[in-house]
Backbone as a ProteinNet text record, in pm:
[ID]
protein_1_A
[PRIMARY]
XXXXXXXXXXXXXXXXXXXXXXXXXXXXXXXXXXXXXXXXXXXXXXXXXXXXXXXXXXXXXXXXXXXXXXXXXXXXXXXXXXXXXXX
[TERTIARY]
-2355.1	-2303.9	-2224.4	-2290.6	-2191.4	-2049.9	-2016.3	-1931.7	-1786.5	-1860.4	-1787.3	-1725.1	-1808.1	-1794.7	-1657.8	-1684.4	-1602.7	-1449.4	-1479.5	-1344.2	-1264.7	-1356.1	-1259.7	-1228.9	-1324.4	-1227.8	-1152.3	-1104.2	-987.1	-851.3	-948.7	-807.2	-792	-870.3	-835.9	-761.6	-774.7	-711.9	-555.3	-546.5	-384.9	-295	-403.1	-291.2	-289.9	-365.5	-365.9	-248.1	-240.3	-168.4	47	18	129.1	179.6	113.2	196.7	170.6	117.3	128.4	160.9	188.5	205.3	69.2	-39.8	-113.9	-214.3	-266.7	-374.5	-491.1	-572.7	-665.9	-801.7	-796.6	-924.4	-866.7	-800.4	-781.5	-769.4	-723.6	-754	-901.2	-961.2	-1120.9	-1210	-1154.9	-1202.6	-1208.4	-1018	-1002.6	-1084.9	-1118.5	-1136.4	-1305.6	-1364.7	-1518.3	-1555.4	-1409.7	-1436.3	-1380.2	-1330.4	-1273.8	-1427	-1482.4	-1596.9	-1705.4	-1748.9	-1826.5	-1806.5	-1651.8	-1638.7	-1651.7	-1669.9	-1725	-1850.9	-1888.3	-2050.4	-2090.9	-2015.4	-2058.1	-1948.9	-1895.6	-1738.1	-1762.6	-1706.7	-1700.4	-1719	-1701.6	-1787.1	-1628.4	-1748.5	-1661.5	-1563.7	-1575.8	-1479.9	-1584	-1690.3	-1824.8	-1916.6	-1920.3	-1996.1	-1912.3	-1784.6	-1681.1	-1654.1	-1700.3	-1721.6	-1845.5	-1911.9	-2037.4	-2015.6	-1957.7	-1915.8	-1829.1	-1713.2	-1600.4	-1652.3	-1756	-1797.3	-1666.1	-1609	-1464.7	-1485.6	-1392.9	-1409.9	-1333.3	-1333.3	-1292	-1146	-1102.7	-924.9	-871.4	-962.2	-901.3	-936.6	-1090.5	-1139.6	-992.5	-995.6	-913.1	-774.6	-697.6	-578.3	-590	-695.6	-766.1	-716.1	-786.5	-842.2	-682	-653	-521.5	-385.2	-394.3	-277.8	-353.6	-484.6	-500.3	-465.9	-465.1	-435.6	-292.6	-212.9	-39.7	-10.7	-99.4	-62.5	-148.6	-191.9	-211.2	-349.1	-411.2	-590.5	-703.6	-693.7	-774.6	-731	-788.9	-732.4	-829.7	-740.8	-871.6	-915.7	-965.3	-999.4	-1080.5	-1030	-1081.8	-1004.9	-1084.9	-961.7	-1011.1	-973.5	-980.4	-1085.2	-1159.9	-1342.6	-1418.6	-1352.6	-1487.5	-1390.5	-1329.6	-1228.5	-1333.6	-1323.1	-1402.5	-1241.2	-1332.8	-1226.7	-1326.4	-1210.2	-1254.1	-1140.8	-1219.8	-1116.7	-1039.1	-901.1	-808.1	-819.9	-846.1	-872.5	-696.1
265.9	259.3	131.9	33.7	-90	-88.7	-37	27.2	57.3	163.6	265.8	136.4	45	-34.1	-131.4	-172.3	-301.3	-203.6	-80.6	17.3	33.4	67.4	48.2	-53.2	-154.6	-308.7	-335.2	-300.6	-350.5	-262.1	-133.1	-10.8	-51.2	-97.2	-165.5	-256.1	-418.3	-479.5	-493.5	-368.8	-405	-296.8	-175.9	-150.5	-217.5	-330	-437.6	-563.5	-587.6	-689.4	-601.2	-459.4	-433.1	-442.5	-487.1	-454	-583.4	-685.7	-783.6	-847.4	-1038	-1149.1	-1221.1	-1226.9	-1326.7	-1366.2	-1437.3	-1545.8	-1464.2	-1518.1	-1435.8	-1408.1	-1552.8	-1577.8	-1471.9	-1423.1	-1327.4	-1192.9	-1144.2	-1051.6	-1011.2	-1105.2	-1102.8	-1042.2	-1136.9	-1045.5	-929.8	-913.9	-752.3	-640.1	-705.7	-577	-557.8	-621.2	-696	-599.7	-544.4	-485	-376.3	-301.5	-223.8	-152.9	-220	-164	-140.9	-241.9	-214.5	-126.4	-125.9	31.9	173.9	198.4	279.4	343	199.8	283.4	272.8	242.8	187.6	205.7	365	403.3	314.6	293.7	303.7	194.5	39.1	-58.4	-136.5	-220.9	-314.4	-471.3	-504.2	-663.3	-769.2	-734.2	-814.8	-797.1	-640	-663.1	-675	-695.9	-736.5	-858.9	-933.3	-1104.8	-1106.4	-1021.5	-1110.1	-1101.1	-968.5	-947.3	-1082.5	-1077.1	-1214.9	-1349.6	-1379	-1464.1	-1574.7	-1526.3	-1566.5	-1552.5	-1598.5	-1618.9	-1470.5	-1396.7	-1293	-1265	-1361.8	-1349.1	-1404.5	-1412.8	-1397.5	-1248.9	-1230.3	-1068.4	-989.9	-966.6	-918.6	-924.2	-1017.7	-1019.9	-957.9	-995.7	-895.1	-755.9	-712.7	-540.7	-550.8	-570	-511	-519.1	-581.3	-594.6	-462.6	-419.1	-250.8	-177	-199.9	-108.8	-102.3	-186.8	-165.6	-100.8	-128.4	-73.3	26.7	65.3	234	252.9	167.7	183.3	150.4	175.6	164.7	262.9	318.2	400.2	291.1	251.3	243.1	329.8	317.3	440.2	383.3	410.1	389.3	261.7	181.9	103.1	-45.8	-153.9	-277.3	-297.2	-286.9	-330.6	-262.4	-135.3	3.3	22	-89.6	-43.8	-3.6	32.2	73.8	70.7	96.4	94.3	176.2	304	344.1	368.1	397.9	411.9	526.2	540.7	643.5	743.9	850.2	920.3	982.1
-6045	-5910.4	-5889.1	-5939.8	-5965.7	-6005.8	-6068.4	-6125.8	-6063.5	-5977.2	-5893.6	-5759.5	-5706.1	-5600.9	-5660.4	-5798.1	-5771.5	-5899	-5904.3	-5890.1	-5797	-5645.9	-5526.2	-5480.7	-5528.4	-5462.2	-5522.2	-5663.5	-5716.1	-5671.1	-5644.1	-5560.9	-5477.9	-5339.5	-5237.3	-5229.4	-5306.5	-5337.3	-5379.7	-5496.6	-5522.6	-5370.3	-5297.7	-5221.8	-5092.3	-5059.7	-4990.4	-5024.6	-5171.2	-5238.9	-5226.9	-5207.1	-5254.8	-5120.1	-4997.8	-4890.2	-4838.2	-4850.5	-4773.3	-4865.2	-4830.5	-4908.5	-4831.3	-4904.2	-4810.9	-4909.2	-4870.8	-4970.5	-5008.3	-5147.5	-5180.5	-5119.6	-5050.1	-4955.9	-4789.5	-4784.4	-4663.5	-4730.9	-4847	-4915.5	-4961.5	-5014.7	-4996.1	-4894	-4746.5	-4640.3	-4626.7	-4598.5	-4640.8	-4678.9	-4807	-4883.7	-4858.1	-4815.2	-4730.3	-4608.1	-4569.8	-4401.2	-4473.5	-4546.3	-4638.1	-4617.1	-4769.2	-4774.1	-4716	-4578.2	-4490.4	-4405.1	-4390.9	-4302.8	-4369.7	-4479.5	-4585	-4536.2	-4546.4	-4525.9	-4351.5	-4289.7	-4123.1	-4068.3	-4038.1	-3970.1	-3829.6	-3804	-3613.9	-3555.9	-3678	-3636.8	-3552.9	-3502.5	-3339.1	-3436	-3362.2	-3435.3	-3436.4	-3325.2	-3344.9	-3454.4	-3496.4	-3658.3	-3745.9	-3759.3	-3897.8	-3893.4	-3756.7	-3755.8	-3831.6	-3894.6	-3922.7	-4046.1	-4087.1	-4256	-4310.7	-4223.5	-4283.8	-4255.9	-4174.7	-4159.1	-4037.3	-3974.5	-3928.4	-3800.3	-3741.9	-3541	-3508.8	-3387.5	-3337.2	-3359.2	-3356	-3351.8	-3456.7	-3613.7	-3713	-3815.5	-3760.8	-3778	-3767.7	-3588	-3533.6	-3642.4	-3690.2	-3788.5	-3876.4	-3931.8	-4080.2	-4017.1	-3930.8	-3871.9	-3864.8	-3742.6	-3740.2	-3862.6	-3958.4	-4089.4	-4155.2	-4158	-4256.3	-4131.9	-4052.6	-3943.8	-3952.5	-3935.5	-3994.3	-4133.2	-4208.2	-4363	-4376.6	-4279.8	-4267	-4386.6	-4372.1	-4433.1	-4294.1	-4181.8	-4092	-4005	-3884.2	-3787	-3698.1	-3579.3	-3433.8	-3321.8	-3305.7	-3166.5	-3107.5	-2934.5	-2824.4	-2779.1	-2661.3	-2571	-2644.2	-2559	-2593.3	-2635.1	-2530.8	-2543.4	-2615.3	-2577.8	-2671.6	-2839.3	-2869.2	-2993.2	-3070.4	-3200	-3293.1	-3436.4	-3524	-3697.2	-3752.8	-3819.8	-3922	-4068.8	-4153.9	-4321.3	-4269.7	-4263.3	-4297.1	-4406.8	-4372.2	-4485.5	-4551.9
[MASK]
+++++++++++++++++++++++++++++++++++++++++++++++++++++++++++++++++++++++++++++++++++++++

């Protein structure tokens, strides 16, 4: 199973790497809320602050750059936002 996990982080990774220019330590994150939204669809910006370990409005940058490169969908309004993986 190990295996299989750090297969999709490296898939995650390069189609993260092929669309942005950004540092590895924000790619890291990335791919952190990647996989936590895997297993935990629907989560808020308050539990992906706890994954990145990061303040709200750098979460928030993370979330929204897969959300431009079309690996996140959001749904619902400001407050009730939620993220899930694009299938």
């Amino acid at each position: 199973m190990g295996g299989v996990i750090i297969t999709d982080k490296l898939s995650i990774n390069d189609k993260i790497v092929d669309k942005l220019s950004i540092s590895s330590g924000a790619i890291d994150k990335m791919v952190a809320i990647m996989l936590f939204l895997e297993e935990h669809p629907h989560s808020t910006t308050g539990m992906l602050m706890e994954i990145t370990q990061q303040s709200a409005s750098r979460t928030k940058n993370y979330v929204q750059a897969l959300v431009e490169i079309d690996l996140l969908v959001a749904e619902g309004g400001n407050k009730n936002r939620t993220y899930v993986v694009k299938k």
